[in-house]
C-alpha positions in Angstrom: 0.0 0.0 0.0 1.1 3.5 -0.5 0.2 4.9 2.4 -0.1 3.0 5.7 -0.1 5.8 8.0 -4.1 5.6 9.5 -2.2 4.2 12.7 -0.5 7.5 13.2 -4.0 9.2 13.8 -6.0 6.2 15.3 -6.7 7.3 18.9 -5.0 11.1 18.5 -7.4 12.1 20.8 -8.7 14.6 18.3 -10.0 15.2 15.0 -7.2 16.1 12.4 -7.3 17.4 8.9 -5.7 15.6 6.0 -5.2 16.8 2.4 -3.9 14.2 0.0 -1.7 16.7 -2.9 -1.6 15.2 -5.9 -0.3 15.9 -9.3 -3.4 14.7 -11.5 -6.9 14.2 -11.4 -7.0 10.3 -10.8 -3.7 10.0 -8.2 -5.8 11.0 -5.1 -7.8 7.7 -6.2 -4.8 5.6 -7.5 -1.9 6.5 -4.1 -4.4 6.9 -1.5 -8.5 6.6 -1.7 -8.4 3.9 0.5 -6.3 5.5 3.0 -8.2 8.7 3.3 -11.7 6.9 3.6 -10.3 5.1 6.8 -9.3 8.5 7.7 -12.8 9.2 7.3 -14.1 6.8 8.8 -12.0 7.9 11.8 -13.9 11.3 11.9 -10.8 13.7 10.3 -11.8 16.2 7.9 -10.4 15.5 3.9 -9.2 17.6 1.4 -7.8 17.4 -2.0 -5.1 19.5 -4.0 -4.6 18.2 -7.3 -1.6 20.4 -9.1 -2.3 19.8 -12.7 -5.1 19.4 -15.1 -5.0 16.8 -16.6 -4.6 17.5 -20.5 -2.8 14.6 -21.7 -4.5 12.2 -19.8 -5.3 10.0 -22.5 -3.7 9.2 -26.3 -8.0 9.1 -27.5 -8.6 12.0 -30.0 -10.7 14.6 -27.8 -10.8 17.8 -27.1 -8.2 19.4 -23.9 -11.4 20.8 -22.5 -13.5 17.8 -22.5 -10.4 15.7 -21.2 -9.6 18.7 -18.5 -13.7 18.8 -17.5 -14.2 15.0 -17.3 -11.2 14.7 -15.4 -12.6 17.0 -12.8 -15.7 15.8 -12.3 -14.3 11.8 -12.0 -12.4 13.9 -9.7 -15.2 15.3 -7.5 -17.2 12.2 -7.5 -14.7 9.8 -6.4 -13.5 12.7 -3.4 -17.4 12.0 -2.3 -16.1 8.4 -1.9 -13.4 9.4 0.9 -15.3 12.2 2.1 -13.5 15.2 0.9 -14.8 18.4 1.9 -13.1 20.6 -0.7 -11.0 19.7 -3.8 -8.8 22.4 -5.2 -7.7 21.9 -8.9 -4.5 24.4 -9.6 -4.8 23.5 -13.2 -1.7 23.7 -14.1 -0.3 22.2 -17.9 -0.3 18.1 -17.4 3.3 16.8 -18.2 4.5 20.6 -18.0 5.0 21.0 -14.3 7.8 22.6 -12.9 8.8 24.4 -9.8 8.2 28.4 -10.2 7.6 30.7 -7.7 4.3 30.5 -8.8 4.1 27.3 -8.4 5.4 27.3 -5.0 3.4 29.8 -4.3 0.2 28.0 -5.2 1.3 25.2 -3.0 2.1 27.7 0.0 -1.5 28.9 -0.4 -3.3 25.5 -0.9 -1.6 24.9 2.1 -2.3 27.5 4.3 -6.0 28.0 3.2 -6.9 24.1 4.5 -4.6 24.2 7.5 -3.9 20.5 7.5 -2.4 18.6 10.0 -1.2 15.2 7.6 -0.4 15.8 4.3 -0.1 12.6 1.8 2.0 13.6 -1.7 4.0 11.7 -4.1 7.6 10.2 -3.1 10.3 12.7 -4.3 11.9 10.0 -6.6 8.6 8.8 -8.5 9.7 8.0 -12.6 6.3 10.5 -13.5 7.8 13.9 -13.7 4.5 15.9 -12.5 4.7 13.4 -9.1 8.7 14.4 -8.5 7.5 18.1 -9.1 4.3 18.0 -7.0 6.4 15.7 -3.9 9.5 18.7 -4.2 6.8 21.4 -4.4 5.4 20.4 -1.6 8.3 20.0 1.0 9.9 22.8 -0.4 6.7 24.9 0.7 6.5 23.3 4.1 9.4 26.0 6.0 7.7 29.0 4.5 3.8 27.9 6.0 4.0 30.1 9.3 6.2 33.3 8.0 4.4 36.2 7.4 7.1 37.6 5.2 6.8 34.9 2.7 4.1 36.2 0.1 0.7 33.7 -0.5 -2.7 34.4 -1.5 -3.5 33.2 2.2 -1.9 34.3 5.6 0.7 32.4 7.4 -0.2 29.1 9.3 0.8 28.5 13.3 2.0 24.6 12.3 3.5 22.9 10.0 2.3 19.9 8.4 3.7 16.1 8.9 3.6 14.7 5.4 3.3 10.7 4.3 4.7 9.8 1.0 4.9 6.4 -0.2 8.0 4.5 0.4 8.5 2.8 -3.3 7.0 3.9 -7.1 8.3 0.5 -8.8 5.7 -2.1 -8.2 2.4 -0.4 -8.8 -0.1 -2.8 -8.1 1.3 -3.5 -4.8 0.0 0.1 -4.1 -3.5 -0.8 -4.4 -5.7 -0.8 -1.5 -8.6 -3.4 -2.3 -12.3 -2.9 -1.7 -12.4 -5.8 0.7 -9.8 -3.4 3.2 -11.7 -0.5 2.9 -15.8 0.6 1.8 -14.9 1.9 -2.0 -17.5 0.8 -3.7 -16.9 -2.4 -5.9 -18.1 -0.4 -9.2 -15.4 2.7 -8.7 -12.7 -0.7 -7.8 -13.2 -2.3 -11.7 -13.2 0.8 -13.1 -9.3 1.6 -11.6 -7.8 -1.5 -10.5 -4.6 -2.6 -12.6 -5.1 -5.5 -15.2 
């Protein structure tokens, strides 16, 4: 599994929010649905960044916006799955991500504007470019969170965020969290397992 942190907030004694950051539209379902519906089902508040677009999500002959708008809305009914409470999509260029300072700053105010206590990203040496990017943008943004001087579209935070990534990106199906370990229902399962 990518993420086998739910222990680290089983009996906190309080309810925590956590905000899975993801590069595209389908990774918050892919790295870690499973995860954040036990989180869920613990009582902590979800969240979902997702960096890019999602533009060159397929090689079928259609349209950027369709692909960009279907992506989205697979996006926002799956988040209903695990609970999320708000998704933010940064739409930035699928394939095309780099770290800017608008980038960063993007993150920084993601960040700041859901306040969460866990964050779950990509593992800084994933082979997918956007995951590297969106994994360095990420802990690059995590000293700047509470100073003031540090410009963001949201004001500085009091805490900064622990943040899960997976421990490998070579065996991807031993990443998958099943639908007998966890409530995702058995239709949204065929549609994404791996063959």
């Amino acid at each position: 599994m990518p993420f086998s942190a739910p222990y680290f907030l089983k009996g906190c004694g309080r309810s925590m929010k956590v905000t899975a950051i993801m590069a595209h539209p389908d990774d918050t379902d892919l790295w870690c649905g499973g995860t954040l519906r036990k989180y869920y089902e613990q009582g902590h508040e979800i969240s979902v960044v997702v960096v890019t677009n999602g533009r060159t999500g397929t090689n079928e002959a259609v349209s950027d916006s369709w692909l960009i708008e279907t992506r989205q809305q697979e996006q926002l009914s799956s988040a209903k799955i695990y609970g999320a409470k708000e998704v933010l999509f940064l739409g930035n260029d699928d394939s095309e991500l780099f770290e800017t300072p608008e980038t960063r700053k993007q993150i920084i105010t993601a960040i700041r504007k859901l306040a969460p206590d866990v964050i779950l990203t990509h593992n800084l040496k994933d082979q997918n470019s956007d995951h590297r990017v969106t994994a360095q943008l990420v802990t690059n943004s995590l000293i700047p969170l509470p100073l003031y001087t540090v410009r963001a579209d949201a004001p500085a935070v009091e805490t900064v965020p622990v943040v899960f990534m997976p421990v490998s990106t070579i065996s991807r199906k031993s990443m998958w969290i099943s639908p007998s370990s966890t409530p995702l229902k058995r239709k949204r399962w065929d549609a994404i397992k791996p063959s």
